[in-house]
C-alpha positions in Angstrom: 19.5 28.0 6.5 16.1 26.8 7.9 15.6 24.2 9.8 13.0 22.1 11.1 12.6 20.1 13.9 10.3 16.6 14.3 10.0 14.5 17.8 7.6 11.8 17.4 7.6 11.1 21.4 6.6 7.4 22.1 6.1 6.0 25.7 9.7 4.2 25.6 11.9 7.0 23.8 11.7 10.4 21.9 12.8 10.5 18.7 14.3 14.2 17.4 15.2 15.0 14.1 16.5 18.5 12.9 16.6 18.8 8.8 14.0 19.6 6.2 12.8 16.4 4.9 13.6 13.0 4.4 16.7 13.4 2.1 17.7 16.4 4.0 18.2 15.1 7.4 20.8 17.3 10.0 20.9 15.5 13.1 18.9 12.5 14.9 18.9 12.1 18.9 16.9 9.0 20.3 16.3 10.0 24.0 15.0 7.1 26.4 11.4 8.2 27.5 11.9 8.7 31.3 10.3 11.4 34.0 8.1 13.7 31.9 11.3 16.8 33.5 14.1 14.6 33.0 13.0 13.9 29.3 11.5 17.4 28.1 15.0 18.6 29.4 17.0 16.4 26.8 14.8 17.5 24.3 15.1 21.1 24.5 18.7 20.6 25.2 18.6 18.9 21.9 18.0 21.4 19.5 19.1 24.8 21.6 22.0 25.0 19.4 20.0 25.4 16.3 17.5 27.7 18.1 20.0 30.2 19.6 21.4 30.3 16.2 18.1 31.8 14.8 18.8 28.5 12.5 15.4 26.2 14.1 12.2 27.9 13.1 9.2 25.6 13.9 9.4 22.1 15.8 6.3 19.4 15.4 5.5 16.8 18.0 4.1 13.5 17.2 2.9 12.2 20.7 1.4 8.9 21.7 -1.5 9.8 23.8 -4.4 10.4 24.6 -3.9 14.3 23.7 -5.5 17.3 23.8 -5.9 19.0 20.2 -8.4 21.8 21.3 -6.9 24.9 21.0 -9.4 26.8 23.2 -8.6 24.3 25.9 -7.0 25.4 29.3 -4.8 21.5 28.2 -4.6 22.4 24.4 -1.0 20.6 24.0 -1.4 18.6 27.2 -1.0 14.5 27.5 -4.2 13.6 29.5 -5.5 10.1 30.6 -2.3 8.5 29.2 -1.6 5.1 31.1 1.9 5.8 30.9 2.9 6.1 34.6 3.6 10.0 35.7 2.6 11.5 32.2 -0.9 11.8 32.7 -1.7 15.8 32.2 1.9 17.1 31.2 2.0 19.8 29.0 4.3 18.5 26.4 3.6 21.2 23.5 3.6 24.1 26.3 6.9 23.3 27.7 8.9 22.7 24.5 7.8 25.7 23.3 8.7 27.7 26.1 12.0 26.4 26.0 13.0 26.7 22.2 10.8 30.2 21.8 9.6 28.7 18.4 6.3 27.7 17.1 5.2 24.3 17.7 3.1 22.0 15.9 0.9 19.2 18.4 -0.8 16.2 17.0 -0.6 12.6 17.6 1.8 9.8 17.0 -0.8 8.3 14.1 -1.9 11.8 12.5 1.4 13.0 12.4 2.5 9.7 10.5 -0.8 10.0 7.9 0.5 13.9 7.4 3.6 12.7 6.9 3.1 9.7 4.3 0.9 12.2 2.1 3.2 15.0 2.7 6.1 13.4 1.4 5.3 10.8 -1.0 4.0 12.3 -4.5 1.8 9.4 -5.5 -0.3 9.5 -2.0 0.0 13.4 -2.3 -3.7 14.3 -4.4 -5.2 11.0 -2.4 -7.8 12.5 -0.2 -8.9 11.0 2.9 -6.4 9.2 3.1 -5.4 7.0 6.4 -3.2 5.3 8.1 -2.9 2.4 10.9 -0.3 1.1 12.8 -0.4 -2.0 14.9 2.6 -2.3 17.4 2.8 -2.0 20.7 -1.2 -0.4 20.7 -2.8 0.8 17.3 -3.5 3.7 16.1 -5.5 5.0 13.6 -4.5 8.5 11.5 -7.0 10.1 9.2 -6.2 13.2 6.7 -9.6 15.3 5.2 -8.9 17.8 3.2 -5.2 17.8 3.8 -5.6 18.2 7.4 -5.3 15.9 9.9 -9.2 15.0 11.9 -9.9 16.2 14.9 -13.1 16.2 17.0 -14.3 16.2 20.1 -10.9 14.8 20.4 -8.5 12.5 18.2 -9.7 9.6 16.5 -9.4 6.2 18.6 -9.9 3.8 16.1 -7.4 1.6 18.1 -10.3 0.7 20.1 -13.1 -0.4 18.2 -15.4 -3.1 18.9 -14.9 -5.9 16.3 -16.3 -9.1 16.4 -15.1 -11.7 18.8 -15.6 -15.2 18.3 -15.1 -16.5 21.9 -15.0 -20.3 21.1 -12.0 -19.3 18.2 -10.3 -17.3 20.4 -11.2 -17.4 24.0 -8.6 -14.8 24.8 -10.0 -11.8 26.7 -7.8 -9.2 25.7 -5.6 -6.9 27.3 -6.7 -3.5 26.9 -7.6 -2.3 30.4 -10.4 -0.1 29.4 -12.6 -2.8 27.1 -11.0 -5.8 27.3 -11.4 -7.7 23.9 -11.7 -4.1 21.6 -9.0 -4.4 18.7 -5.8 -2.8 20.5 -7.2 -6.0 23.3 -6.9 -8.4 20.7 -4.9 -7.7 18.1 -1.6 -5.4 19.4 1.3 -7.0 19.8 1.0 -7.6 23.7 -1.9 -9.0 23.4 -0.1 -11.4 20.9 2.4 -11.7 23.7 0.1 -12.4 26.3 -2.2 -14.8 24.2 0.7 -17.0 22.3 3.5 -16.8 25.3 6.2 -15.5 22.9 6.5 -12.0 20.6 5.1 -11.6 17.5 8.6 -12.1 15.7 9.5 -15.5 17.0 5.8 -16.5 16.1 6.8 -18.7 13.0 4.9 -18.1 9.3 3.0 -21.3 9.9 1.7 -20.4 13.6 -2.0 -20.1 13.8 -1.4 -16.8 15.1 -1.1 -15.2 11.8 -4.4 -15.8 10.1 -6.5 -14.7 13.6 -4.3 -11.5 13.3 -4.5 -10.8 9.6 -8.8 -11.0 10.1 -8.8 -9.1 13.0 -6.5 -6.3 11.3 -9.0 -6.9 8.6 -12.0 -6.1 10.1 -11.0 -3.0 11.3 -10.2 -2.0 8.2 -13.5 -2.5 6.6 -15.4 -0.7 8.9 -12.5 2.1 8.3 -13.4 1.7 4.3 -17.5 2.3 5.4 -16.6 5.0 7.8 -14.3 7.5 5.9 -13.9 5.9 2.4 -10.0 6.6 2.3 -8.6 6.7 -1.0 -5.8 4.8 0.0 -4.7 3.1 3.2 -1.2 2.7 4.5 -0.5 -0.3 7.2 2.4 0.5 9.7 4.2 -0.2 12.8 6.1 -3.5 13.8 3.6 -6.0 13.4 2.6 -5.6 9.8 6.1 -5.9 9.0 5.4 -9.9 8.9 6.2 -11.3 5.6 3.0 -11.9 3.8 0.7 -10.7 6.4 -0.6 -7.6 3.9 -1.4 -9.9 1.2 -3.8 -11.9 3.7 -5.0 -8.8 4.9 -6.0 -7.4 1.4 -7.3 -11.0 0.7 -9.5 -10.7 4.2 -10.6 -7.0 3.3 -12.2 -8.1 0.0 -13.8 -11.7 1.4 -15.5 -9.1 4.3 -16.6 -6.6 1.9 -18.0 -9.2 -0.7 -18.6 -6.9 -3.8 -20.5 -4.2 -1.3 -18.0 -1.2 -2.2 -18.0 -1.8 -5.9 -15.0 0.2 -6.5 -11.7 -1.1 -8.6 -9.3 -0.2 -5.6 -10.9 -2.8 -3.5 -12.2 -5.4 -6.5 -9.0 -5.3 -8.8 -7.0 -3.1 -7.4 -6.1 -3.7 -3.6 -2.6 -4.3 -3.4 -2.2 -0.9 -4.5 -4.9 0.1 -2.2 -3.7 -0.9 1.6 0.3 -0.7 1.6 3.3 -0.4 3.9 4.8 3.0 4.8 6.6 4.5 2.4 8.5 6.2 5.4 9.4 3.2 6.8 9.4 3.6 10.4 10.3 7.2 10.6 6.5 8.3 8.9 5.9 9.8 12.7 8.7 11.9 12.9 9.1 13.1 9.4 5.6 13.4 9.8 6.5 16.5 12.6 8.9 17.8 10.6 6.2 18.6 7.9 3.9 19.4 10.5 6.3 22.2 11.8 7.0 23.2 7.9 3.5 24.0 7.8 3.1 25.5 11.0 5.7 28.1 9.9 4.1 28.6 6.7 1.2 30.2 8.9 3.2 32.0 11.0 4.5 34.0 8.6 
């Protein structure tokens, strides 16, 4: 039997899968992200067994970043400028595929999860550009164009655009350490941390937090709308998972827009517009496995 294998490697732990899709899962490993040797090591030790028995044939990696995705690079594979201490320019891709001997499939963390939420959900599977966000511990932004994910001069890094700050609402400076007040600096959830003194999930449904959060998500996603028109948007990571908060969002999104994208998906029809993963919060990881699917496809 084939097999495929997904990590979706995140800067506190890896998490490998070995199975063909979501209903066809083998094995699942969550190894605690440590030294870039100690934790490449688990991995490969991981799923040897399937490779030596001819059984693994192509692996994805879903990688928080910043990455390298140019193939003609001398660092096509690599983690660059990551500010995750002693991963800045490891070869991640190289050295897993050295180890297993199989093909390998690179992207990021965000692409891998838009790949991965079209891939394997029917209804989002003929919606084209299609996008997805996640706002957790940074945000992310994954776009699909004609069914592959987009690259560039790099990845996107719509995590840190500039959105409007209105210092006297919220004086808080932001704690991304590159641009201060862009959205991951205002709107992650450390920055919720940092600016409210608890985590987002203790914040209670009534805390002023909310509201500032849902507008600044908000934002972000209007200029997403004008920038690639996605056909459908999903919403991901922990703190969208706040009861209500994508029902203000949508509400925000169409107050911003005011009637400029006359469409029916943003007019009438936005709560079927920007959703929650279908995935859950395994979209990154399934989102390898369909990455390596696809990768062996070409191989062939």
């Amino acid at each position: 039997m084939k097999l495929f294998g997904g990590i979706e490697a995140g800067g506190t732990k890896f998490v490998c899968l070995v199975g063909n899709g979501p209903d066809q899962l083998v094995e699942e490993k969550r190894i605690p992200t440590t030294t870039p040797d100690e934790t490449i090591a688990r991995v490969v030790e991981f799923f040897e067994p399937y490779a030596n028995r001819g059984e693994l044939v192509a692996v994805g990696i879903a990688s928080f970043g910043p990455v390298d995705l140019n193939q003609s690079s001398k660092t096509y594979g690599f983690i660059t400028t990551t500010p995750k201490s002693g991963w800045e320019q490891v070869d991640l891709c190289g050295r897993i595929k050295h180890g297993l001997k199989v093909p390998v499939a690179f992207d990021t963390d965000v692409n891998a999860a838009a790949f991965g939420e079209q891939y394997w959900t029917q209804e989002n599977q003929a919606l084209d550009p299609f996008l997805y966000m996640t706002v957790g511990t940074g945000i992310g932004v994954g776009v699909i164009v004609n069914g592959l994910p987009l690259h560039g001069l790099m990845h996107t890094e719509a995590g840190h655009f500039a959105i409007p700050h209105n210092l006297q609402r919220d004086p808080f400076p932001g704690v991304c350490p590159y641009h201060g007040d862009c959205l991951e600096g205002l709107a992650s959830g450390p920055s919720m941390n940092k600016r409210w003194g608890q985590n987002a999930e203790t914040l209670p449904d009534t805390h002023p937090a909310w509201d500032l959060e849902a507008e600044y998500i908000a934002l972000a996603l209007v200029n997403l709308i004008y920038a690639y028109s996605p056909m459908r948007i999903v919403l991901g990571g922990g703190v969208p998972e706040h009861p209500g908060l994508h029902l203000v969002v949508r509400r925000k999104v169409q107050q911003l827009i005011n009637g400029y994208v006359h469409s029916p998906m943003v007019l009438e029809k936005i709560d079927s517009y920007i959703l929650p993963p279908t995935l859950g919060n395994r979209s990154g990881v399934l989102g390898a496995i369909a990455m390596a699917i696809s990768e062996h496809k070409i191989s062939l």
